[in-house]
C-alpha positions as CSV (number, residue, x, y, z in Angstrom):
1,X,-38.8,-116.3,82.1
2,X,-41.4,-114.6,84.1
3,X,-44.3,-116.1,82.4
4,X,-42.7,-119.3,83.0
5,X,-42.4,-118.6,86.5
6,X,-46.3,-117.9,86.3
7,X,-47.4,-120.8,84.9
8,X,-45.3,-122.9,87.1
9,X,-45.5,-121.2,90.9
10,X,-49.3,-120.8,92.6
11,X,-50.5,-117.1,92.1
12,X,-49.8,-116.0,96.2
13,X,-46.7,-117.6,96.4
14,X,-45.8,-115.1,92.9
15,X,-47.3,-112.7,94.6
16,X,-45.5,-112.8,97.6
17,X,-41.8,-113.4,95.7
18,X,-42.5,-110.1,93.9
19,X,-43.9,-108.0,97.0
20,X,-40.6,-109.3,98.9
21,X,-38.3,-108.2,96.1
22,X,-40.0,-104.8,96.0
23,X,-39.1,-104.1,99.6
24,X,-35.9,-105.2,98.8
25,X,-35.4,-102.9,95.9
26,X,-37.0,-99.9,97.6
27,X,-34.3,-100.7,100.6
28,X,-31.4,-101.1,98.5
29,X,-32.6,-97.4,96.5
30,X,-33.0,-95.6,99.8
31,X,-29.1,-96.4,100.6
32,X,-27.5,-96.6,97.3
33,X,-29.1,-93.3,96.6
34,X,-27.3,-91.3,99.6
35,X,-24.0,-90.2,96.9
36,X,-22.7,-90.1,93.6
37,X,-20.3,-93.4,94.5
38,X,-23.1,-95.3,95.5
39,X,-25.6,-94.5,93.0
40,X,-22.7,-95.8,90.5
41,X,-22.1,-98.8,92.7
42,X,-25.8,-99.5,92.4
43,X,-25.5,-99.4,89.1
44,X,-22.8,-101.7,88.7
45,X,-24.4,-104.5,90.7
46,X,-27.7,-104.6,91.0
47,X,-28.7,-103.2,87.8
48,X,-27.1,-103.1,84.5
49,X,-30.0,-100.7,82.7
50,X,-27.6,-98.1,81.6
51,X,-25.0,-100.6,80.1
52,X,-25.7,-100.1,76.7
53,X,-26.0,-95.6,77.2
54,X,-22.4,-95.7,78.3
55,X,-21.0,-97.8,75.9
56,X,-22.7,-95.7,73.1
57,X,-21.0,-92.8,74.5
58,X,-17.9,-94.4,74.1
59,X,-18.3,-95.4,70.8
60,X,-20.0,-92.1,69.7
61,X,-16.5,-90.6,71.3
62,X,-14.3,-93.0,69.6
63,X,-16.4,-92.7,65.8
64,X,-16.2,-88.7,66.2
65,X,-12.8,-89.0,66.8
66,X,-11.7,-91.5,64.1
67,X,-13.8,-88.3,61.5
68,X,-11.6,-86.0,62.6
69,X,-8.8,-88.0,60.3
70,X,-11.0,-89.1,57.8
71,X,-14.8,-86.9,57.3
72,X,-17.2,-88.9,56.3
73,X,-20.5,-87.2,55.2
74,X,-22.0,-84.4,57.5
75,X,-19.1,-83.0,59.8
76,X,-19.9,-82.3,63.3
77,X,-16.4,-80.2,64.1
78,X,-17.3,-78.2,61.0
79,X,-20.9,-77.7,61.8
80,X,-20.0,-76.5,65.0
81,X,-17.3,-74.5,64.4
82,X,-18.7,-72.5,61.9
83,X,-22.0,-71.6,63.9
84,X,-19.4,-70.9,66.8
85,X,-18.0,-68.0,64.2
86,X,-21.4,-67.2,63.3
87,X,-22.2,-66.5,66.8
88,X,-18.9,-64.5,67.1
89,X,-19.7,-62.2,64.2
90,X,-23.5,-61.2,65.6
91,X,-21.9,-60.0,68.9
92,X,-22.4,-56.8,70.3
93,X,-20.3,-55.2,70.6
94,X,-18.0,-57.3,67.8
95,X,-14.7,-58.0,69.3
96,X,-12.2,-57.1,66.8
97,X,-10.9,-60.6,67.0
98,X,-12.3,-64.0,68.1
99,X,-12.2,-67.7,67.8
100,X,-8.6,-67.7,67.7
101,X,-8.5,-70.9,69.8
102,X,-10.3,-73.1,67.1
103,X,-9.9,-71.0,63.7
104,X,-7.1,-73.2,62.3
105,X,-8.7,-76.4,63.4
106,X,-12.2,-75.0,61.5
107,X,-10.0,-73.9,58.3
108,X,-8.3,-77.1,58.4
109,X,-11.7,-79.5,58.5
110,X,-13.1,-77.1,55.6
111,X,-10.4,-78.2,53.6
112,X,-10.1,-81.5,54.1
113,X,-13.5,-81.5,53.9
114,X,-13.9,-80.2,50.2
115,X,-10.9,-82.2,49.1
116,X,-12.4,-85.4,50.0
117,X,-16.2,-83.9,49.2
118,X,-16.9,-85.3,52.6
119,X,-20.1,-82.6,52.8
120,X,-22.6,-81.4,51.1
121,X,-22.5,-79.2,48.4
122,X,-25.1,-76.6,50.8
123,X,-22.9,-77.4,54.2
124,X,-19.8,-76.7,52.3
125,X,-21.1,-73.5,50.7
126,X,-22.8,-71.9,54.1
127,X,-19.1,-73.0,55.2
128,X,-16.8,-71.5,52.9
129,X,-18.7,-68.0,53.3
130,X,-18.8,-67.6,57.0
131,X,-14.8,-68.1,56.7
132,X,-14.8,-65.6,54.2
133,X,-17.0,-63.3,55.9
134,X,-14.9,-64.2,59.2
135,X,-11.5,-63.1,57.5
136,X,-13.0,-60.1,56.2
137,X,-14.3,-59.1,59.8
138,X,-11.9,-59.6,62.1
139,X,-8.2,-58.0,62.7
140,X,-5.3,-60.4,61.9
141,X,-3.4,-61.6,64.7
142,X,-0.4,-64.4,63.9
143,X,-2.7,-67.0,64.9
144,X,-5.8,-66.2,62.2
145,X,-3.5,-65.3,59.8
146,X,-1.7,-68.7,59.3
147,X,-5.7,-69.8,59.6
148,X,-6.5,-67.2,56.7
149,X,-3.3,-68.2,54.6
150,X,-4.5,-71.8,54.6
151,X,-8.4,-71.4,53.9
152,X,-9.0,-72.4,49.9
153,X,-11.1,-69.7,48.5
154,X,-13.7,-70.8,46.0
155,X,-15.3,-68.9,43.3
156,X,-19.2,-70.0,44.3
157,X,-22.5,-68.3,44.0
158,X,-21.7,-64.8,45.4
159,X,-25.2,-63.7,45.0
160,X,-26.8,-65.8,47.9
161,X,-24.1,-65.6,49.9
162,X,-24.6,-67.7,53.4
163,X,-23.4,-65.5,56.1
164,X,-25.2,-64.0,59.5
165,X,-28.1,-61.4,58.3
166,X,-30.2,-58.8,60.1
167,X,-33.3,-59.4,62.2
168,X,-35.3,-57.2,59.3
169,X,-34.0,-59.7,56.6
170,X,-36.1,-62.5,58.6
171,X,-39.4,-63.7,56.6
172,X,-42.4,-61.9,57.4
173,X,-44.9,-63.7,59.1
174,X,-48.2,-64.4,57.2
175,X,-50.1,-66.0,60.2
176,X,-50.9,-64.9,63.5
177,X,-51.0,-66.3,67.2
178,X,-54.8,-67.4,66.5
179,X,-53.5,-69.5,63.0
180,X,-51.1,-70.8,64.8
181,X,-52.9,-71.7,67.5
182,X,-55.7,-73.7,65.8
183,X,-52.5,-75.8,64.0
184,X,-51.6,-76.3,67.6
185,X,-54.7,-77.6,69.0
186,X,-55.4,-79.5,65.2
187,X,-52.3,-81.9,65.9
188,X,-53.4,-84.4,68.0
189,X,-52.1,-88.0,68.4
190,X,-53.9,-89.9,65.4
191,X,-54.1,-93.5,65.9
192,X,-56.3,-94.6,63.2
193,X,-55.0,-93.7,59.5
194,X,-56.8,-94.6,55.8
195,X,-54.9,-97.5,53.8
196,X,-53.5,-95.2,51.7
197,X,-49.6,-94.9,50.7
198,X,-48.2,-92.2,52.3
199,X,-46.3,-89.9,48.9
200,X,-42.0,-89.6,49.4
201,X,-42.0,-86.5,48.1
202,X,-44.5,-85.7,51.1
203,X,-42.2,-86.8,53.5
204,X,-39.1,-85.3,51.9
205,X,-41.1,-81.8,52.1
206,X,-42.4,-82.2,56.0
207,X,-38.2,-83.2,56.7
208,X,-36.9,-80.0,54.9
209,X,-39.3,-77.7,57.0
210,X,-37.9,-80.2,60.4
211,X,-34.5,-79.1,59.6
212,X,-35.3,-75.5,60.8
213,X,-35.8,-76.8,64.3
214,X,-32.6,-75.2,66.4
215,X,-30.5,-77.4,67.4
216,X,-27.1,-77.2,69.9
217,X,-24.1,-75.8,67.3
218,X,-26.4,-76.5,64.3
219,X,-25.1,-80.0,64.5
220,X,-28.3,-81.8,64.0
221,X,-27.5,-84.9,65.4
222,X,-30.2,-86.8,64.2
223,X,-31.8,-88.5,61.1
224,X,-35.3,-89.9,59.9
225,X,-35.3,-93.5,59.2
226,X,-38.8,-94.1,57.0
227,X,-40.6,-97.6,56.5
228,X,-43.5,-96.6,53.8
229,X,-44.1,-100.7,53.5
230,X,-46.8,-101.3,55.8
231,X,-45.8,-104.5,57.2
232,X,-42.6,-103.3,58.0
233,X,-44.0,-100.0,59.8
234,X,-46.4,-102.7,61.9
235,X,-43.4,-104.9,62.9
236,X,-41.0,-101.9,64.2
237,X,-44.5,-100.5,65.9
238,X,-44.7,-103.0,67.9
239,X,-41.3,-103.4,69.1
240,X,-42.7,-100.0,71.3
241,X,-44.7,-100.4,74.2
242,X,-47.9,-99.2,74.3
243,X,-48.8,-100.0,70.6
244,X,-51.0,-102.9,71.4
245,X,-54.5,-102.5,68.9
246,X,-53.7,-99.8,66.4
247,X,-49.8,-100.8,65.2
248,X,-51.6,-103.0,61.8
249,X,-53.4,-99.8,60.9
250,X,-50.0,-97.4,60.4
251,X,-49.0,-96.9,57.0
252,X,-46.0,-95.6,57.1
253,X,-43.3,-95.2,60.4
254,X,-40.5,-92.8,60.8
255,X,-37.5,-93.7,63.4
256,X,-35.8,-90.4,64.7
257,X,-32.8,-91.6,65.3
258,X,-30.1,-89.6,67.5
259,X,-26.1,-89.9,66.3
260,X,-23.7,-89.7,69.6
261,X,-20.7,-89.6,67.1
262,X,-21.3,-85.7,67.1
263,X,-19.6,-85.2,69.9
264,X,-16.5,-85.1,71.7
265,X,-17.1,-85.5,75.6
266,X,-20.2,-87.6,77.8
267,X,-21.5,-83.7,79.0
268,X,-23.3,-83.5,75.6
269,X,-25.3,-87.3,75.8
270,X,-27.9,-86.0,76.0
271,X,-28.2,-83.3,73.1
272,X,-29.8,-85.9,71.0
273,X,-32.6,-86.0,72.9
274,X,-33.2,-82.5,73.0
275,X,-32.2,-81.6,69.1
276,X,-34.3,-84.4,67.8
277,X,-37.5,-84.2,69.7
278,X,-37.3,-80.3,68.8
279,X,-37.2,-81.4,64.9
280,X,-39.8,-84.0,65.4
281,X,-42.3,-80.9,66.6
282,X,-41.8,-79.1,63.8
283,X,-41.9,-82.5,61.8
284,X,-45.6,-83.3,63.0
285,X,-47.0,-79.6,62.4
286,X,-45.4,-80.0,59.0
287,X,-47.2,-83.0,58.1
288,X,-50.9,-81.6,59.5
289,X,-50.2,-78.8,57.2
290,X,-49.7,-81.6,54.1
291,X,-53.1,-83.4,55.1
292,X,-51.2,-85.6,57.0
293,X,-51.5,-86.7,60.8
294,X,-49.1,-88.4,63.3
295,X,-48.9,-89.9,66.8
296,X,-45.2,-89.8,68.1
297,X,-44.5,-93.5,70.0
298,X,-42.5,-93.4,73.2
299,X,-39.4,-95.9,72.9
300,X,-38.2,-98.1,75.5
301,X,-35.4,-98.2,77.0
302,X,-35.2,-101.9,76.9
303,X,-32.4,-103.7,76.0
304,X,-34.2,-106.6,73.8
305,X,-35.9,-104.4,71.8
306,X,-32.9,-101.7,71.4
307,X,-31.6,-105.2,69.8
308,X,-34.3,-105.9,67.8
309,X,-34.9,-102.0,66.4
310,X,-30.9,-101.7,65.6
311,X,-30.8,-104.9,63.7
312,X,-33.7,-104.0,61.9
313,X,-32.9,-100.7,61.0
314,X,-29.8,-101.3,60.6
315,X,-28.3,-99.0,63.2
316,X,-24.6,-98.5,64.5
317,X,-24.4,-99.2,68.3
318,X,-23.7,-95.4,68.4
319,X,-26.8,-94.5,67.3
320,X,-30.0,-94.8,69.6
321,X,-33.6,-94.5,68.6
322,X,-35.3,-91.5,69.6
323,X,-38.7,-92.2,69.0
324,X,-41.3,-93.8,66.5
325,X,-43.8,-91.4,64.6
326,X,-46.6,-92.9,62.8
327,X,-47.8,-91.0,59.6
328,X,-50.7,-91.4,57.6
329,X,-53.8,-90.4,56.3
330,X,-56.4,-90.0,59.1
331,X,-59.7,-91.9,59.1
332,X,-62.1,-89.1,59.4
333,X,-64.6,-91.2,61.7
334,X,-61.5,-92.2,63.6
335,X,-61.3,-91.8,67.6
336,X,-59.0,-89.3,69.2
337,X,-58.1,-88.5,72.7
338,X,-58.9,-85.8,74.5
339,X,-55.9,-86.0,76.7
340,X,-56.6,-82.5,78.6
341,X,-53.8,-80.5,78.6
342,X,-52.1,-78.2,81.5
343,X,-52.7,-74.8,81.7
344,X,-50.1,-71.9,82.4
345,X,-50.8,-71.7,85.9
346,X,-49.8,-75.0,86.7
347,X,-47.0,-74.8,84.3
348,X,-45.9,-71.3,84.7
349,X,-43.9,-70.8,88.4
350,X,-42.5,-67.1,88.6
351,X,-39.2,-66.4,90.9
């Protein structure tokens, strides 16, 4: 429509339409800005940019609840849960009972949970010994011991068992900050990558180290969409802005994809941001230690191509992309920015 309105209007008079409606804007902003109610009313007339964020909320809201009746896959309640109990047993001091507000809801979702086979074999097992090591811990009251009376004890691998451990039991480190440092300053944004496949098994191996990123009540809310076909990767790359030159030379493209059905109320929208940009960190310095590079993409927040990226991926409305990351062999005479980063005394403010 706009390039329409170019082709059609002289160049001044264009000019002067969008110089007027920037006033405008900046007038309506400077008193639609002055409360929350306004702000909202803003929102509801004269722009409709969050539109499709609220009513992925909703849906995330309305898909977490329908799991609570019927778990399919990964459960958020149990995920949660358990790490809440996890957190409970590595108090100090240990209260001699805890979590009585949510222990029958937790015992209850483990259940149904290995009845159904809804979970993992691994998110089942890391469950089933925290309980365990919960009942074990904590002083019966009547509440946790209807909870304990319900929980289905299994006879798994007792040797590796999956409970909180010691700061001592932790891996030792085998690199210092100088190592460390020079993987830091190695991953750069790579733009220009050989034509070479990029291997599964690879990709598989950079995601298992991702998983370690923390995340808010271990709930992960996320998940790595990969196109290895190259023409695919080029058409989703240049659905983003800002890939204009380089998108036909990407081999492969990973979609980090954030899942709002984890949660229960609108104060934790934004988690998916956070948890998923924290595992695509440890997902890029994974890949530079397989001889692979990356250059994360920004995504829009543009309603056409949130459209175009869900149909293609095949996405539930629920579910909102994240970002891009292009992965790939890199061109060793290939270009890279220098982009100059901040320092700490720009970053660092002391109070």
């Amino acid at each position: 429509m706009r390039s329409l309105v170019k082709k059609i209007l002289p160049s001044n008079f264009v000019y002067k339409i969008y110089t007027a409606k920037t006033k405008l804007d900046f007038l309506l902003i400077k008193f639609f800005s002055k409360n929350n109610f306004l702000s909202s009313l803003y929102y509801l007339i004269f722009s409709r940019e969050f539109d499709r964020e609220h009513r992925a909320v909703l849906l995330g809201r309305k898909v977490y609840k329908a799991s609570l009746d019927a778990q399919v896959g990964s459960a958020a309640l149990l995920r949660r849960n358990i790490h809440r109990l996890e957190k409970g047993l590595i108090m100090q001091p240990r209260r001699a009972y805890f979590g009585e507000a949510y222990i029958q809801e937790t015992v209850s979702c483990y259940n149904d949970c290995k009845k159904s086979k809804a979970a993992g074999e691994d998110e089942l097992k890391w469950a089933h010994d925290v309980l365990q090591h919960y009942f074990e811990c904590v002083t019966d009251t009547k509440k946790i011991s209807l909870a304990k009376a319900d929980f289905i004890i299994d006879a798994l691998d007792t040797t590796n068992k999956c409970i909180p451990y010691t700061q001592s039991e932790r891996p030792k480190l085998s690199i210092d900050y100088d190592e460390l440092n020079t993987l830091f300053k190695r991953r750069r944004s790579v733009r220009w990558f050989e034509q070479k496949e990029v291997p599964e098994d690879l990709i598989k191996k950079a995601v298992n180290a991702a998983t370690y990123a923390p995340s808010a009540c271990n709930r992960q809310p996320y998940k790595f969409v990969v196109l290895r076909d190259e023409n695919k990767a080029t058409e989703v790359a240049k659905y983003a802005m800002g890939t204009t030159g380089f998108a036909e030379n990407i081999p492969c493209l990973i979609a980090i994809v954030g899942d709002l059905s984890a949660y229960p109320a609108e104060r934790d929208r934004h988690v998916i941001y956070i948890d998923s940009s924290l595992a695509a960190m440890q997902l890029m310095l994974a890949f530079e230690t397989l001889e692979l590079s990356t250059c994360p993409i920004n995504w829009p927040d543009v309603e056409e191509r949130e459209q175009l990226i869900s149909k293609k991926l095949n996405l539930e409305y629920h579910e909102r992309v994240v970002m891009l990351m292009a992965v790939g062999y890199p061109q060793e005479e290939g270009g890279i920015a220098y982009s100059q980063k901040k320092k700490n005394d720009l970053l660092v403010k002391d109070l």
